[in-house]
Backbone bond lengths (Angstrom), bond angles and torsions (degrees), N, CA, C in turn:
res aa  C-N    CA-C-N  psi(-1)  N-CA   C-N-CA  omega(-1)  CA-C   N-CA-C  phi
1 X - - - 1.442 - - 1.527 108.97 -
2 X 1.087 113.17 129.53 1.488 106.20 170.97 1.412 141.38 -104.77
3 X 1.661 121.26 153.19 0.895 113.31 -158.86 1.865 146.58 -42.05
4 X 1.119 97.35 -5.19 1.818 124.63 -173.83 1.938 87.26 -99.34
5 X 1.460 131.18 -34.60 1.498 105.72 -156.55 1.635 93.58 -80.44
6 X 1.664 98.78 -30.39 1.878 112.38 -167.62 1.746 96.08 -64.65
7 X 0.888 114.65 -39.62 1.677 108.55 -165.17 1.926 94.13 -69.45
8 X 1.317 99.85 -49.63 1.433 103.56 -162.67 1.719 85.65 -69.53
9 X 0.845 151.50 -71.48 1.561 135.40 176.83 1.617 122.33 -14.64
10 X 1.649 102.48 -74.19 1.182 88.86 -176.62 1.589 121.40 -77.36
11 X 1.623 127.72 -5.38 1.470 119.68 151.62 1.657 121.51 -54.88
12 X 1.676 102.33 -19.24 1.660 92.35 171.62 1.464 101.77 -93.86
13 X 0.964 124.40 -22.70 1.825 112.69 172.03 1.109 93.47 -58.34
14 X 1.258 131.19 -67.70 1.768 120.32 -153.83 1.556 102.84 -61.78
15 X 0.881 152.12 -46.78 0.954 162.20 156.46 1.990 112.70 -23.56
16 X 1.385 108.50 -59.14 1.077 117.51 169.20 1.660 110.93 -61.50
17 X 0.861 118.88 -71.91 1.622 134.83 152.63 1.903 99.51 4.16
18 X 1.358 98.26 -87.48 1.133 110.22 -167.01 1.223 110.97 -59.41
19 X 1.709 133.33 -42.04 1.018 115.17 169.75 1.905 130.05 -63.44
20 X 1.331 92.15 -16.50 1.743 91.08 -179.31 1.113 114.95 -83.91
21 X 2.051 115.45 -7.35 1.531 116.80 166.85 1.237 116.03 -89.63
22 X 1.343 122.14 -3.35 1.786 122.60 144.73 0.604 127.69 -46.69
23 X 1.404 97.35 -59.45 2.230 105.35 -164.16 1.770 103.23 -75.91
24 X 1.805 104.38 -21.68 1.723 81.64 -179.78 1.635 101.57 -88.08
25 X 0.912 143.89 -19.30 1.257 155.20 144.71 1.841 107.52 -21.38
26 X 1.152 107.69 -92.16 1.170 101.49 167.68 1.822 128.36 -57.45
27 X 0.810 123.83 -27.34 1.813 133.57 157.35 1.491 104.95 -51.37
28 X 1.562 116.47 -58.85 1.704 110.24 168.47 1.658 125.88 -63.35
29 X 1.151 111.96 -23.47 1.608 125.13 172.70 1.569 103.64 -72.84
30 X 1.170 122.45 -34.34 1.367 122.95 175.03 1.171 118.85 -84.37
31 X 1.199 122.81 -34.39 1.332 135.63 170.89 1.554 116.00 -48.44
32 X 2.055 111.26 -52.89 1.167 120.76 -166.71 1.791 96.47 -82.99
33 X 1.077 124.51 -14.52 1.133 124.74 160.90 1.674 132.63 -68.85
34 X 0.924 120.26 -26.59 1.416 137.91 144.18 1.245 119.37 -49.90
35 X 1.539 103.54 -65.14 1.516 118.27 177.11 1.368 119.20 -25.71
36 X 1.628 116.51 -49.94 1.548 147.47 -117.15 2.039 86.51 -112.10
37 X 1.631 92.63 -51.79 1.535 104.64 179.19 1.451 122.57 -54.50
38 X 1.550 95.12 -51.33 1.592 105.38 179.17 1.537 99.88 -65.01
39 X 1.054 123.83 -51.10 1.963 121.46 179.93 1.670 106.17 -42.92
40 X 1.420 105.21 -37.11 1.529 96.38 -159.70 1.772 96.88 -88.79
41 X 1.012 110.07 -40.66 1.653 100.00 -176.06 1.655 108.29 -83.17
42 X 1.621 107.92 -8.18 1.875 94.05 159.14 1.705 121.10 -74.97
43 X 1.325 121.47 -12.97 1.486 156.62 -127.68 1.941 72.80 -116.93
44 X 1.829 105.18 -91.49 1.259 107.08 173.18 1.366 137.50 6.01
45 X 1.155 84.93 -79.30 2.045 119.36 -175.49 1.499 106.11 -74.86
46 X 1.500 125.82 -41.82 1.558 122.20 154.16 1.780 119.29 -38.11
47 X 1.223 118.17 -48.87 1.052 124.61 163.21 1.836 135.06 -63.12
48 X 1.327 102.51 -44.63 1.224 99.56 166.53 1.115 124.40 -65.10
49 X 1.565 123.57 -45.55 1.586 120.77 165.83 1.348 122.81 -48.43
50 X 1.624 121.44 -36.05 0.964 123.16 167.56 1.858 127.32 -62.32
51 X 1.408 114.27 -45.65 0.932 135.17 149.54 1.965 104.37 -30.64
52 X 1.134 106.90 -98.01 1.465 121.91 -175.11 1.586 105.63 -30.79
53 X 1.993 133.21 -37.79 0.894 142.48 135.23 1.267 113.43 6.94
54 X 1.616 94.95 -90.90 1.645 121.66 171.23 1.249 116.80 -19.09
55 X 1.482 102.10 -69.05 1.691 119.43 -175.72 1.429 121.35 -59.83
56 X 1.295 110.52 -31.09 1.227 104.65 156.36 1.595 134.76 -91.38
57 X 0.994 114.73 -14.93 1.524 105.59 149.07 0.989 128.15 -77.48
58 X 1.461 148.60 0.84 1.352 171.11 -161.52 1.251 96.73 -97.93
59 X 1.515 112.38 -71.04 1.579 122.81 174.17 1.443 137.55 -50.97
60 X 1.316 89.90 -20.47 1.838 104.29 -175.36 1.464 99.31 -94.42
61 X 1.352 127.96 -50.18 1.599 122.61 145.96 1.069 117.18 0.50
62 X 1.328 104.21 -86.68 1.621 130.92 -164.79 1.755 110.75 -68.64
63 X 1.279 103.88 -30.94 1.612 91.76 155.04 1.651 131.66 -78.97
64 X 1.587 99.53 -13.07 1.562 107.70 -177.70 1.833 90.66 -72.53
65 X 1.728 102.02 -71.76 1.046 101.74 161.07 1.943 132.44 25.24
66 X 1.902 89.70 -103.24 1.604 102.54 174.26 1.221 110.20 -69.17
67 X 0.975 123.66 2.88 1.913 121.43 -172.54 1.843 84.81 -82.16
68 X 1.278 129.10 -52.98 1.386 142.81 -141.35 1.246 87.44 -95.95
69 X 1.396 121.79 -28.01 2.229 110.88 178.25 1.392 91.12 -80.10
70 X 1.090 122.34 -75.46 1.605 135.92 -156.54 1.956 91.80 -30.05
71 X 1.442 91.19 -50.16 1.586 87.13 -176.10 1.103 120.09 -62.80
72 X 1.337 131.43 -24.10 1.100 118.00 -148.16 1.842 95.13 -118.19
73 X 1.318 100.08 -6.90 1.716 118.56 149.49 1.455 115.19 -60.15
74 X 1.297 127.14 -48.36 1.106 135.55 175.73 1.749 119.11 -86.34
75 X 0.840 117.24 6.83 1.505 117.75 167.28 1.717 121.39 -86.88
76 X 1.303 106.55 122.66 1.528 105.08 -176.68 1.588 124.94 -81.47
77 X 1.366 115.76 -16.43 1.267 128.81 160.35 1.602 111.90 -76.50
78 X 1.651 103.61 122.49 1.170 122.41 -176.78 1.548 112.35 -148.98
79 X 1.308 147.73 129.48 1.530 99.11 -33.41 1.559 132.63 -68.99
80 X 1.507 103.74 147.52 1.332 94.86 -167.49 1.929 120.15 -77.87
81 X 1.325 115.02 153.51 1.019 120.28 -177.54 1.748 126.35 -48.16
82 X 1.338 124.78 134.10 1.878 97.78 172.87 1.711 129.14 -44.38
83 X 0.880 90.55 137.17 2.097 84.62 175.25 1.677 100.58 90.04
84 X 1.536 121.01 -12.95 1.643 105.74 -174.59 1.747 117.59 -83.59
85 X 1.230 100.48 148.62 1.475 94.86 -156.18 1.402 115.30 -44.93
86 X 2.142 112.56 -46.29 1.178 107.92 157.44 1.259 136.69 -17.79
87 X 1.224 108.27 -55.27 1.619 120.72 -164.55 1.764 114.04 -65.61
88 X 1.845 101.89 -45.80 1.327 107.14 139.55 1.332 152.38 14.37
89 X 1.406 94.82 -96.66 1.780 146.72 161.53 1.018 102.85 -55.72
90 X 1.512 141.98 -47.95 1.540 141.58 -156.58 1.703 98.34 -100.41
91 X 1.557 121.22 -22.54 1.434 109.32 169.93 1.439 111.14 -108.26
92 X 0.874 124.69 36.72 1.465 141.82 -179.37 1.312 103.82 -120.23
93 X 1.547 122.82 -51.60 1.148 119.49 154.47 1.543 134.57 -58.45
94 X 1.263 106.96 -27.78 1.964 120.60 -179.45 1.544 102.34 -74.65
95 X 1.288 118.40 -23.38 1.458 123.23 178.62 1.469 114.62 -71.53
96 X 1.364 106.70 -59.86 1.558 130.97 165.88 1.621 108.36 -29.57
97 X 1.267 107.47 -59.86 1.366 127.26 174.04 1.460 121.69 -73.40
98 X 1.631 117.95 -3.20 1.147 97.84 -173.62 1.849 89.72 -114.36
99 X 0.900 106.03 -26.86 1.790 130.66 -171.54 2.075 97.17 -62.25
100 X 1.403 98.10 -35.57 1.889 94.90 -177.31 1.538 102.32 -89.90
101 X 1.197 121.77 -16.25 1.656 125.18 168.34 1.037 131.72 -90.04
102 X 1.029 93.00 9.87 2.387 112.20 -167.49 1.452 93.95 -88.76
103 X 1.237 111.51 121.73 1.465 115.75 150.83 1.532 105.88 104.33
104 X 1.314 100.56 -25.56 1.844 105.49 -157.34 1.351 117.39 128.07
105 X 1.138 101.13 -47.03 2.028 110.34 -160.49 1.078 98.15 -70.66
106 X 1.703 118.34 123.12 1.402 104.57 164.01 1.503 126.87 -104.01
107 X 1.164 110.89 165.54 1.767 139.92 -162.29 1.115 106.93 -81.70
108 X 1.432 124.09 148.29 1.398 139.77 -160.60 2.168 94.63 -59.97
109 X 1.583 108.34 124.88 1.347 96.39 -176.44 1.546 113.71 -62.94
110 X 1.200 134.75 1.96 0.918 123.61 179.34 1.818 128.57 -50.45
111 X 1.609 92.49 -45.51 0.872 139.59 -167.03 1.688 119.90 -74.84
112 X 2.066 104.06 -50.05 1.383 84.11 166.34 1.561 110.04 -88.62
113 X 1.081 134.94 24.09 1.607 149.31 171.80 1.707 112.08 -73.11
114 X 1.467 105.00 -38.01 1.258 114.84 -160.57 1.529 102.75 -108.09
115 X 1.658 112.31 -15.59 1.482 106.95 173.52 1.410 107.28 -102.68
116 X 1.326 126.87 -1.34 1.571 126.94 159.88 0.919 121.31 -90.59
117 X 1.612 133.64 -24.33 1.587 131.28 135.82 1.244 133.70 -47.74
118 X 1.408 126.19 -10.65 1.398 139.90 169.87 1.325 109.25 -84.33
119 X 1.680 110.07 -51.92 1.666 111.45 -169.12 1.646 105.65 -81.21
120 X 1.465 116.17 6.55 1.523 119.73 150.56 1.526 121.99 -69.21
């Protein structure tokens, strides 16, 4: 083989070479890009469950909550006696209400919604 086919050979290896360290180049750039996606929408969905978490303890509250107005809507003793469950219920609620007004910061509105419908 002579010396002009060997040179021209291995200028097409290098050539080849270099182009197949593009494409894996770019194949790994895509790759870590995937990577990055799947992290962020596993990341995502960590949060929303957690979130949704939230919402449901929020909600179960808020049904204990109106369970304890409704009652205390329906009680015919007013004011109620010391020790009566009402009475209870009605400082359980004044706490609730006093605990989301403390400081400034306010408390999920649910909450002062449901203790200003009580002190009606």
């Amino acid at each position: 083989m002579p010396a002009s086919s060997k040179a021209f050979e291995a200028t097409w290896l290098r050539q080849e070479l270099d182009e197949s360290n593009r494409k894996a180049g770019r194949l790994d750039e895509a790759l870590q890009e995937r990577d990055h996606a799947k992290a962020q929408v596993e990341v995502e969905k960590q949060v929303a469950v957690h979130a949704r978490y939230q919402l449901d303890e929020e909600y179960a509250a808020l049904v204990k909550l109106q369970g304890e107005v409704a009652h205390l809507q329906k009680c015919p003793y007013r004011p109620w006696p010391k020790g009566h469950k009402c009475s209870t219920s009605w400082r359980r609620l004044r706490a609730i209400a006093e605990e989301n007004h403390e400081g400034g910061i306010p408390g999920p509105y649910w909450i002062k919604t449901e203790v200003a419908i009580a002190l009606t």
